[in-house]
Backbone as a ProteinNet text record, in pm:
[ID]
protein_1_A
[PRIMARY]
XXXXXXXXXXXXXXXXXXXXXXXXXXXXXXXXXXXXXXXXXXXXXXXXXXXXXXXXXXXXXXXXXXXXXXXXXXXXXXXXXXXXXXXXXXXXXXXXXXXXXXXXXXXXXXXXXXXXXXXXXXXXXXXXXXXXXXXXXXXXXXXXXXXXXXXXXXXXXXXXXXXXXXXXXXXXXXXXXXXXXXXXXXXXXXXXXXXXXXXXXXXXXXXXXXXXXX
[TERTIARY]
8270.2	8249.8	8139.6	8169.7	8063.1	8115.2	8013.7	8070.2	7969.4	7879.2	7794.4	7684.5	7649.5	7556.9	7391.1	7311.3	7150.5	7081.9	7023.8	6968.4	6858.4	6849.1	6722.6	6568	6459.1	6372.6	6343.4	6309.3	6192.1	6120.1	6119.7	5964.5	5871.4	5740.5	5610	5529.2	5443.9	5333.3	5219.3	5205.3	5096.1	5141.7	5284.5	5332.6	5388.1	5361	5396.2	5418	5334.1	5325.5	5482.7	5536.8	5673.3	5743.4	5760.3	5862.6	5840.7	5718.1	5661.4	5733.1	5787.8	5869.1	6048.8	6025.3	6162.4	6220.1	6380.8	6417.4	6477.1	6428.6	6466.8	6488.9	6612.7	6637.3	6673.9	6656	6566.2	6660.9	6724.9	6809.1	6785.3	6703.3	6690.6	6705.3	6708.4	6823.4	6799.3	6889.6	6856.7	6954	7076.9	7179.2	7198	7261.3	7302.6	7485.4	7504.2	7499.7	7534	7472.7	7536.1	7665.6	7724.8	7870.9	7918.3	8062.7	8087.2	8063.1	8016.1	7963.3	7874.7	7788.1	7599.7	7660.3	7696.2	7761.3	7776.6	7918.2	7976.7	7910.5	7818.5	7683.8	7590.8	7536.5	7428.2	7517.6	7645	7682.2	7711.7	7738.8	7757.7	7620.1	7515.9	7384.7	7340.2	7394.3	7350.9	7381.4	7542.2	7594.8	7565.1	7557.6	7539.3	7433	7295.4	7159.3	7110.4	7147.1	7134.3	7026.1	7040.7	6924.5	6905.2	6779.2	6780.2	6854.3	6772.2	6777.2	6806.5	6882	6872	6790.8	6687.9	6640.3	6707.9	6745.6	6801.5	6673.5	6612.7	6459.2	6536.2	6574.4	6606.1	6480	6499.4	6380.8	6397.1	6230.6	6224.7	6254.7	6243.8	6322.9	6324.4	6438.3	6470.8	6392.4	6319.8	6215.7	6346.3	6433.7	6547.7	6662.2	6658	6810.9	6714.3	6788.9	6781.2	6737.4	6646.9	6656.4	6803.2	6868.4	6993.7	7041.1	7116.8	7242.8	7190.9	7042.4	7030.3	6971	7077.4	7039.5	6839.4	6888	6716.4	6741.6	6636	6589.3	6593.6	6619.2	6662	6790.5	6859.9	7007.4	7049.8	6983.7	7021.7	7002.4	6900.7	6867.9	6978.9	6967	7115.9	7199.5	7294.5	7443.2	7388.5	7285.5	7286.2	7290.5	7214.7	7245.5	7385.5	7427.7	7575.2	7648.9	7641.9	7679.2	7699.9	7575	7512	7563.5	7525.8	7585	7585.5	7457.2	7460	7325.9	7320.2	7187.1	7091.3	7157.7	7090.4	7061.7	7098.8	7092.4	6995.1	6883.7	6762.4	6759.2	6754.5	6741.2	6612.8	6577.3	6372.4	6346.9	6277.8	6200.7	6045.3	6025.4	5918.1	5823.8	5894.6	5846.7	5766.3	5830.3	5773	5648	5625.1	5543.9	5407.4	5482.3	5329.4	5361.9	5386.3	5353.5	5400.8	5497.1	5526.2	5689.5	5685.6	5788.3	5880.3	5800.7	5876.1	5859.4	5973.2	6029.7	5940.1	5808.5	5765.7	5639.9	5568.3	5463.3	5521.5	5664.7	5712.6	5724.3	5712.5	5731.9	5606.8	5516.1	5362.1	5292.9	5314.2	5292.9	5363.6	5463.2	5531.9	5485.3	5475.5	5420.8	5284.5	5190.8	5041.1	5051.2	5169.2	5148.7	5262.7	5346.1	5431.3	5422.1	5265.5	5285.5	5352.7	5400.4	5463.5	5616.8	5636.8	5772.7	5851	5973.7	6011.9	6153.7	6117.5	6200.4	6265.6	6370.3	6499.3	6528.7	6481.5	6551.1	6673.2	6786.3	6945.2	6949.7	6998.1	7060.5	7227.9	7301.9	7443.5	7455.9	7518.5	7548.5	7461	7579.7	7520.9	7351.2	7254	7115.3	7052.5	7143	7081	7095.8	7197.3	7212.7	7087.6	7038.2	6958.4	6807.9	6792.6	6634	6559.1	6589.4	6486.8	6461.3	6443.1	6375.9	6314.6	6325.5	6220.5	6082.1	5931.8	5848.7	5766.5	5738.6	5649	5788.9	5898.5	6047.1	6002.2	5926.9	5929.4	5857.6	5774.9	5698.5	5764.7	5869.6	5981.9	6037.1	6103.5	6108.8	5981	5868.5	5778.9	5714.4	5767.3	5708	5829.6	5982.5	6004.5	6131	6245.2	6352.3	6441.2	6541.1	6664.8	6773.9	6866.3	7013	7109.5	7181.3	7267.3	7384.4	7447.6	7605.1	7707.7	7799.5	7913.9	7936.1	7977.5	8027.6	8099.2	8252.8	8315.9	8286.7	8237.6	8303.4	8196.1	8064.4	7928.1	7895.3	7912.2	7896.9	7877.4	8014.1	8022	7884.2	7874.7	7771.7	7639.4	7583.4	7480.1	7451.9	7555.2	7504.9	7488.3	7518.1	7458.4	7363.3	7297.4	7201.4	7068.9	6996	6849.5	6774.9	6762.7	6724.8	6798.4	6917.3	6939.9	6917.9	6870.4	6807.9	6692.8	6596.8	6437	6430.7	6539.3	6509.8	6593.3	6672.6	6753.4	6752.3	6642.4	6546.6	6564.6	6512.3	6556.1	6635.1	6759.1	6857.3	6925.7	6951.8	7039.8	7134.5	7229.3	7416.4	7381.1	7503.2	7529.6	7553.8	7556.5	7532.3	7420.9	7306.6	7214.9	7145.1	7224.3	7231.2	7127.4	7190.7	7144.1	7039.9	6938.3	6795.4	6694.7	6767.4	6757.9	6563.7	6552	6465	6348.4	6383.8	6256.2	6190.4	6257.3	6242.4	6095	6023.9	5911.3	5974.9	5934.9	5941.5	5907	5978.6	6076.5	6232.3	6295.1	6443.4	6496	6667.1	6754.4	6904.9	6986.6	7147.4	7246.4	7374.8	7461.8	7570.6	7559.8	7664.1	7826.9	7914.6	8073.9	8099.7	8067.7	8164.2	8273.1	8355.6	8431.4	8356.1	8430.6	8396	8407.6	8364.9	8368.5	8389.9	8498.5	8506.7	8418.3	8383.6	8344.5	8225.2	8180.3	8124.4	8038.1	7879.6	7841.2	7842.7	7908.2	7911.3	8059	8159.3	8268.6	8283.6	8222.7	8202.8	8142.1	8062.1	8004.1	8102	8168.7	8251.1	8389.7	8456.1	8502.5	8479.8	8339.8	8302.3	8290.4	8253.2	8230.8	8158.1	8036.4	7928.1	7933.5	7937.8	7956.4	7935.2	7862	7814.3	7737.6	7680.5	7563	7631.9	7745.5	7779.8	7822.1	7913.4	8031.5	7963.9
13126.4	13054.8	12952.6	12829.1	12743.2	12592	12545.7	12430.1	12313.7	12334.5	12239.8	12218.7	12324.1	12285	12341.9	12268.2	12225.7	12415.4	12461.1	12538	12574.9	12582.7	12550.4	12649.3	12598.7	12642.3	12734.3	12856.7	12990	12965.8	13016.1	13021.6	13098.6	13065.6	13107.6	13151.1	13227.2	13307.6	13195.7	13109.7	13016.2	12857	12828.7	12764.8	12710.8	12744	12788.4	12653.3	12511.3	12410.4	12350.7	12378.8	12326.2	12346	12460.2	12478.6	12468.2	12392.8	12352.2	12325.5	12371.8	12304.6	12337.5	12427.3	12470.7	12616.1	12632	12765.1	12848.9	12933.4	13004.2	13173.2	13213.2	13359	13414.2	13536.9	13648.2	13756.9	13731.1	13865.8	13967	14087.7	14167.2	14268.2	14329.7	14418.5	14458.6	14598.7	14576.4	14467.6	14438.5	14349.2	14428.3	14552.5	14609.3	14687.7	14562.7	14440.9	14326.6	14217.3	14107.2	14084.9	14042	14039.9	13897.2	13903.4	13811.7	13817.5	13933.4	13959.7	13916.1	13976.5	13893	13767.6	13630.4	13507.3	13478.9	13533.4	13507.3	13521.7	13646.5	13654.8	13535.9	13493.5	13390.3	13264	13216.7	13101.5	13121.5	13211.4	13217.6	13214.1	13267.9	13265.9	13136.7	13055.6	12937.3	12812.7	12860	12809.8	12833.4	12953.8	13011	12987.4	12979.6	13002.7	12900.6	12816.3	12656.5	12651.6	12720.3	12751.6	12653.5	12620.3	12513.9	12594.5	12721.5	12794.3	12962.2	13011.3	13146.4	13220.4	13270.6	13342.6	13502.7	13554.8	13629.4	13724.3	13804.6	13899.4	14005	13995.2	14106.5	14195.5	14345.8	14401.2	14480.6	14497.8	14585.5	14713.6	14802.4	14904.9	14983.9	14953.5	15028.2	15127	15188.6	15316.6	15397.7	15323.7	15447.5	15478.3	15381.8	15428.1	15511.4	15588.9	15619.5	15541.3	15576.9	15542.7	15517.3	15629	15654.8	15526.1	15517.8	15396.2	15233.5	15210.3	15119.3	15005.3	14918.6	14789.1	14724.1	14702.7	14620.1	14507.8	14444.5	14355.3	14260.2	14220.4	14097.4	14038.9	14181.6	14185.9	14153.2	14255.1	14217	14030.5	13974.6	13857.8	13716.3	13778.4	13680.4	13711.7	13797.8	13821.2	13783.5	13780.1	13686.1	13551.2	13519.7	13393.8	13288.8	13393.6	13350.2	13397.8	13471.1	13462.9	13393.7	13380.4	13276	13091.4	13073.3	12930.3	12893.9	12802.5	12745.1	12692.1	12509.2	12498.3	12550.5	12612.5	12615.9	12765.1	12878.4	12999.4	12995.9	13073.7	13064.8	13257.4	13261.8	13453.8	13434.4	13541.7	13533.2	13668.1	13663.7	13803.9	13805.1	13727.9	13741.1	13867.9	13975.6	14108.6	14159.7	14161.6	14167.8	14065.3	13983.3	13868.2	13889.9	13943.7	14018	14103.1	14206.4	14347.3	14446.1	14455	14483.2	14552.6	14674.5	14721.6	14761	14713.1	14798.1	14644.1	14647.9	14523.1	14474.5	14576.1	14541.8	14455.4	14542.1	14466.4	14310.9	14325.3	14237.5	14095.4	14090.4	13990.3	14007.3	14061.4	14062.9	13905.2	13993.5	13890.4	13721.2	13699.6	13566.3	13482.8	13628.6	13484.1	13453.5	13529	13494.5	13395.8	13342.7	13263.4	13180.7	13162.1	13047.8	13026.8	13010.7	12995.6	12891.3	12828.3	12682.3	12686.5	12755	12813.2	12905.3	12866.2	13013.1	13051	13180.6	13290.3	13409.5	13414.2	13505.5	13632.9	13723.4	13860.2	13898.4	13879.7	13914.6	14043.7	14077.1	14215.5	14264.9	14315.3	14401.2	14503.3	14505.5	14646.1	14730.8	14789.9	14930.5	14923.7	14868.3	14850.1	14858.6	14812.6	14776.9	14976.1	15070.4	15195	15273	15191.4	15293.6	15230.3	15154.7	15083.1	15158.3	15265.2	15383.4	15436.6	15430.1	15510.4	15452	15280.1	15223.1	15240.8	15204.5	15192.2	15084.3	15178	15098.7	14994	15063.1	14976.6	14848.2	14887.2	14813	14656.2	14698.3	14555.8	14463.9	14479.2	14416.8	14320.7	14379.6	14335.1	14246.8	14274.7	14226.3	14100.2	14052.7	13992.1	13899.4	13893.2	13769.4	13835	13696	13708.7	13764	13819.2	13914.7	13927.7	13857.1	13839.6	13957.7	14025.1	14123.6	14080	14124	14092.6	14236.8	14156.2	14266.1	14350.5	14457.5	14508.4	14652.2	14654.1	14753.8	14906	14981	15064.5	15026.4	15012.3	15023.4	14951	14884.8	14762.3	14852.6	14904.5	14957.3	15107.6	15166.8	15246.8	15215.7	15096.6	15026.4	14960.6	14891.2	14858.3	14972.8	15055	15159.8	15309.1	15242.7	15323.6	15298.5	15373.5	15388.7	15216.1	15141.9	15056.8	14917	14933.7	14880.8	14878.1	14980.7	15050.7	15054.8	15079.1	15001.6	14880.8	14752.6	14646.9	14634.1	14657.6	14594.9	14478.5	14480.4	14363.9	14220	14270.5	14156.3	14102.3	14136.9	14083.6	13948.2	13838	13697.8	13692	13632.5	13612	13527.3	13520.4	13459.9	13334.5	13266.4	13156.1	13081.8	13152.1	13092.9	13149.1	13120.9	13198.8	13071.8	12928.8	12852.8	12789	12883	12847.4	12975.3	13110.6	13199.5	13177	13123.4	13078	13018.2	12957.3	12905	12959.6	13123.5	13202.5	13284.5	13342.2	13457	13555	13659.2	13771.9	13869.3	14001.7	14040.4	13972.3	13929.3	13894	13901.4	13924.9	13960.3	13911.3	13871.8	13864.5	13930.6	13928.9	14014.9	13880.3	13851.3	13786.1	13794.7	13714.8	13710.6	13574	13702.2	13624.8	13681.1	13631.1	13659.6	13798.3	13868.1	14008.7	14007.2	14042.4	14025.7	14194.2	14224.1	14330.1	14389.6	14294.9	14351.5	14447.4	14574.4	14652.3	14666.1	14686.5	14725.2	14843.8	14906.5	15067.1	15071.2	15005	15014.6	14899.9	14800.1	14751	14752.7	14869.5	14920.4	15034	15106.3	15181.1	15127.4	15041.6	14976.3	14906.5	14861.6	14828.6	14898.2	15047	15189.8	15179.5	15069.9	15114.1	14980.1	14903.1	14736.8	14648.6	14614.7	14610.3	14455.7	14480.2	14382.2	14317.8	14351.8	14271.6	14190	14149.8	14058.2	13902.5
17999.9	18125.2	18104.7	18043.4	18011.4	18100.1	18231.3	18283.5	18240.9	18156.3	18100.4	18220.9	18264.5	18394.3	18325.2	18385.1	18322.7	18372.8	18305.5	18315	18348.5	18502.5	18609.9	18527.5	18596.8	18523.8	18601.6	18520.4	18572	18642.2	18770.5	18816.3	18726	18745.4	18657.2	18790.2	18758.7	18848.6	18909.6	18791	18832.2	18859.2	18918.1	18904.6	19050.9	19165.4	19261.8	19317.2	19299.8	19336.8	19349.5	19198.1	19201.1	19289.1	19344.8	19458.3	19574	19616	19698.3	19836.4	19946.7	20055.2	20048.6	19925.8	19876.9	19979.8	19990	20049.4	19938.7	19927.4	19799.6	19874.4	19798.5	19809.9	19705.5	19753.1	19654.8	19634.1	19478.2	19516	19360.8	19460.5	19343.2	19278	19153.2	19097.6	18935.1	18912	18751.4	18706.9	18758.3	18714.1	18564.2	18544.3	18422.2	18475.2	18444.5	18380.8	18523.1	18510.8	18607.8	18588.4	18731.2	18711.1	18820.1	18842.6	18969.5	19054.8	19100.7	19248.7	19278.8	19200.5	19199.9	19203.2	19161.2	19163.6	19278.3	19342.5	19477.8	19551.5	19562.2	19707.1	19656.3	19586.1	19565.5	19596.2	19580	19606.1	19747.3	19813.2	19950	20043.2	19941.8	20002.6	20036.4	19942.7	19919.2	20037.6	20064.1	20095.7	20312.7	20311.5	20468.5	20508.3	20419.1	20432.3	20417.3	20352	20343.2	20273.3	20154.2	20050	19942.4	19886.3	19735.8	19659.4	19637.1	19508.2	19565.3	19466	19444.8	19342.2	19335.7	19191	19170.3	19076.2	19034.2	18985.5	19023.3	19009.7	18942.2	18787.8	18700.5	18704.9	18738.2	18762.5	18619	18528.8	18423.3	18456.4	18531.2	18615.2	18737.4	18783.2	18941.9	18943.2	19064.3	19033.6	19110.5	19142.8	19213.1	19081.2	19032.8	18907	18774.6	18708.7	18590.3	18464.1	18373.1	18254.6	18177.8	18163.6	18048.7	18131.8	18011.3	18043	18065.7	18065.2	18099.9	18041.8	18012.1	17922.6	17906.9	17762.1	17756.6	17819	17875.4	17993	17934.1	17795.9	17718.3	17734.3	17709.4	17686.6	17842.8	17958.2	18059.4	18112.8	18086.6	18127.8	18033	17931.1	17865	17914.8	17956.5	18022.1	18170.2	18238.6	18368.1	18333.2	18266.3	18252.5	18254.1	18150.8	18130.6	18237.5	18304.1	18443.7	18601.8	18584.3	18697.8	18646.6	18575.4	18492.8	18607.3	18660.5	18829.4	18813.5	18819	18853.9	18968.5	19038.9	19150.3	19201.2	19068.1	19036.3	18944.7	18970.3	18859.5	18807.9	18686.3	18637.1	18615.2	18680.8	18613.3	18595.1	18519.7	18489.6	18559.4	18680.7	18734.8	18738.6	18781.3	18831.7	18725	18579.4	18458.3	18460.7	18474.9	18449.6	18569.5	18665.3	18770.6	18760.2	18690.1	18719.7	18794.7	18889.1	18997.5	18956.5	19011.3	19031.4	19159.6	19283.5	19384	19467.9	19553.4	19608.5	19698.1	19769.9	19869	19823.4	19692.7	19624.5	19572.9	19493.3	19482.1	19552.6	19647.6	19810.6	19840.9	19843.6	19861.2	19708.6	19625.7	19493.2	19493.7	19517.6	19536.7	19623.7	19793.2	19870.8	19829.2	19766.5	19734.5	19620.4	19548.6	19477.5	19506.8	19549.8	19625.9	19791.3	19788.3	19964.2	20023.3	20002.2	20082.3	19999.9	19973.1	19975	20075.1	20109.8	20254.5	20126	20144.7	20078.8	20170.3	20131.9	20219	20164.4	20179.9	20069.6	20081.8	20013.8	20002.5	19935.7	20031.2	20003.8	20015	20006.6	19998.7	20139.5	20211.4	20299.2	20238.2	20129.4	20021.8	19997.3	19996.7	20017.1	20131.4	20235.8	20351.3	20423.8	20380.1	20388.2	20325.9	20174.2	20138.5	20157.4	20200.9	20198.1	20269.7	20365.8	20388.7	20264.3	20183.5	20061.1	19997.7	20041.3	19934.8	19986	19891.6	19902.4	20009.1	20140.3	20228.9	20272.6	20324.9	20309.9	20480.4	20555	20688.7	20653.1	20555.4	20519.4	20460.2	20373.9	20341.8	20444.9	20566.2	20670.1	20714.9	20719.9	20769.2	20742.1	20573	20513.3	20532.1	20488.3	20487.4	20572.2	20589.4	20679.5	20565.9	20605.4	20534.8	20590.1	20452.4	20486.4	20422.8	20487.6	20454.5	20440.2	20334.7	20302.4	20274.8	20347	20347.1	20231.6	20229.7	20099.5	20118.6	20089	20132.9	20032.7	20108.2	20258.7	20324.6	20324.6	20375.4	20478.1	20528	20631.7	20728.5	20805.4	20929.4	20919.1	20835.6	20810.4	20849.8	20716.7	20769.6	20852.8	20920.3	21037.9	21175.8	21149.9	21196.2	21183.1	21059.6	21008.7	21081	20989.1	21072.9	21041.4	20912.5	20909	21009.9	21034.1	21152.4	21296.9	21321.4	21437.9	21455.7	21355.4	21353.5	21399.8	21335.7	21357.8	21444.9	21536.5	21643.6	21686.8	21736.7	21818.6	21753.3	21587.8	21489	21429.9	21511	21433.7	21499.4	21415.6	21517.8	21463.9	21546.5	21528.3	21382	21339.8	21211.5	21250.3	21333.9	21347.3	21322.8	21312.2	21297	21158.6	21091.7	20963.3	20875.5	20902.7	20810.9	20854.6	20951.6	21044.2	20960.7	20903.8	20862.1	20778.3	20713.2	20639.7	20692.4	20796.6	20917.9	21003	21032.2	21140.2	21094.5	21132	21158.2	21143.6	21010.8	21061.4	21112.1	21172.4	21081.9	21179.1	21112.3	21147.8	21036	21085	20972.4	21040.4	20941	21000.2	20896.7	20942.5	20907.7	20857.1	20765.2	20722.2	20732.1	20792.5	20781.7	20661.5	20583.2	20469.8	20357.3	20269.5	20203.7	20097	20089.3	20011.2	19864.2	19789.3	19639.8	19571.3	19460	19467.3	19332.8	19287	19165.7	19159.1	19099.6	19104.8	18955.4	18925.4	18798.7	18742.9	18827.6	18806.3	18722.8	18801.2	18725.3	18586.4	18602.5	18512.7	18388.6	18371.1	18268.1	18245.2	18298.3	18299.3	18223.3	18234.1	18161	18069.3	18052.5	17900.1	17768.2	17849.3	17782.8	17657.1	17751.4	17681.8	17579.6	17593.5	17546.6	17643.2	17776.6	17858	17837.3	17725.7	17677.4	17502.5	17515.1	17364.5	17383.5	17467.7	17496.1	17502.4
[MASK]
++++++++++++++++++++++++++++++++++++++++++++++++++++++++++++++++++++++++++++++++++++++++++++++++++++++++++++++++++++++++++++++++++++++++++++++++++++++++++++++++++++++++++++++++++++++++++++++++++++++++++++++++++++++

């Protein structure tokens, strides 16, 4: 999958100036392995949210997934790459680069060094079900606006889970999806968009364990 497209630059920790006035969302993950899905939600992010950029926050490791099975963060960040193939899709290994393992410190660290940047946290249904378990999970919310995307079976679930129900209050029609980025938080919307089926669970499953060669 090569369309000859320029290969946007990394954000850097001390670098924050560049993106100065920019809308950037945030979608983050071990990506073991990145696939079309990750793709289709970032071009739709892009597209609904009326975003510059997407960064792709390959995390050195999920404190919720397992060790076994899980690609080096090299291997993982080349097969995003070649994935994403999108100027306007950036893979970073930021999290590595500050230190930070848990999503909330994560979004704490960025805005202290990209302040004049507005950033969107993208998330999946299937996340938006388990984000009661993340670390200090309300500040997440608190800190920037958050876009949820469909993803079958989970939708109808999460949108009736407890993290939907905390925020009630905060949630706006999808119409105002591509204001999303300007808003105060905590606010969040529920995206209607096209569904993507691809899965990394089954996709490593079918690689059987070749994941990172191809």
């Amino acid at each position: 999958m090569t369309h000859g497209h320029r290969v946007p630059t990394p954000p850097k920790p001390g670098a924050g100036a560049l993106w100065r006035g920019l809308r950037v969302g945030l979608l983050g993950g071990s990506f073991n392995p990145a696939h079309e899905g990750h793709r289709h939600m970032s071009l739709m992010a892009l597209r609904s949210l009326n975003l510059d950029q997407v960064w792709w926050l390959v995390s050195p490791q999920n404190p919720l997934k397992p060790l076994d099975g899980m690609g080096k963060l090299a291997d993982r960040m080349a097969r995003a790459r070649r994935v994403a193939n999108h100027p306007r899709i950036v893979v970073s290994d930021i999290e590595t680069r500050l230190g930070t393992r848990y999503t909330v410190d994560t979004l704490a660290a960025l805005k202290s060094r990209f302040t004049a940047t507005k950033f969107v946290w993208l998330m999946g249904a299937d996340n938006l079900c388990q984000v009661p378990r993340w670390r200090d999970w309300t500040r997440i919310f608190a800190q920037v606006p958050v876009a949820i995307f469909p993803r079958h079976p989970y939708s109808t679930i999460a949108l009736g889970g407890k993290a939907s129900r905390r925020f009630a209050v905060a949630r706006v029609d999808a119409w105002r999806a591509g204001g999303l980025a300007d808003l105060p938080p905590p606010v969040w919307v529920f995206l209607d968009v096209p569904l993507h089926p691809a899965s990394a669970t089954a996709i490593r499953q079918g690689l059987d364990g070749k994941a990172f060669k191809d």
